[in-house]
C-alpha positions in Angstrom: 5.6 -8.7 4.2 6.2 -9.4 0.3 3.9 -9.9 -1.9 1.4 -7.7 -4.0 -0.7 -5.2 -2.5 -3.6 -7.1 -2.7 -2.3 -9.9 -0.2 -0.5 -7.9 1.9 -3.9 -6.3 2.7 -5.0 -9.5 3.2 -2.5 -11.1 5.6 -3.2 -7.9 7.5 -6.7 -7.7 7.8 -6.7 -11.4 8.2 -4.7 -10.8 11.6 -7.3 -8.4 12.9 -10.0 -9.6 15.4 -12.7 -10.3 13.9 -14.6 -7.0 15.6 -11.8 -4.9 13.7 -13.6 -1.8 11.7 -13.3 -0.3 8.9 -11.9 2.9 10.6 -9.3 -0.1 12.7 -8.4 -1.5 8.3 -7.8 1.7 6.7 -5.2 2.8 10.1 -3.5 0.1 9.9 -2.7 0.1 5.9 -2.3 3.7 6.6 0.6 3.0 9.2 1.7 -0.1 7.0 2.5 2.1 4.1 3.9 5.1 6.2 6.7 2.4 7.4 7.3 1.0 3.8 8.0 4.4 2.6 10.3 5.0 5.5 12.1 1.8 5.1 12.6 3.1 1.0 13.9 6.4 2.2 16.6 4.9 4.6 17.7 2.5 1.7 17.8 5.4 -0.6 19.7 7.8 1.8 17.2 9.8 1.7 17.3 10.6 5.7 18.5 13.2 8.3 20.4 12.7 11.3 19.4 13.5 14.7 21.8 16.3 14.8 20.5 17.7 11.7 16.7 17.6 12.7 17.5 19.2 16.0 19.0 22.2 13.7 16.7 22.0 11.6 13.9 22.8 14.6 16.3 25.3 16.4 16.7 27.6 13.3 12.6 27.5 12.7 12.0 29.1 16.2 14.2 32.1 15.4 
């Protein structure tokens, strides 16, 4: 979605059902901007592999 803020919010609540709460709005902006950053990380290289998670994980238990 491009745009400003402002209508991205819009085109999403505007694909809600009409019953959608405020609780339903505010999740899925939440999870909107959650993938938006994680989209930004991966173009910035800013990731780990899978390998590197799993050690990551592994070396916390010890």
């Amino acid at each position: 979605m491009q745009g400003t803020a402002k209508d991205v919010a819009r085109r999403l609540i505007d694909r809600l059902p009409e019953q959608a709460t405020l609780d339903d709005i505010m999740y899925e902006l939440y999870i909107r901007q959650k993938i938006e950053a994680g989209l930004e990380a991966a173009e910035e290289g800013r990731t780990l592999s899978h390998e590197q998670v799993k050690q990551r994980l592994l070396n916390r238990e010890n």
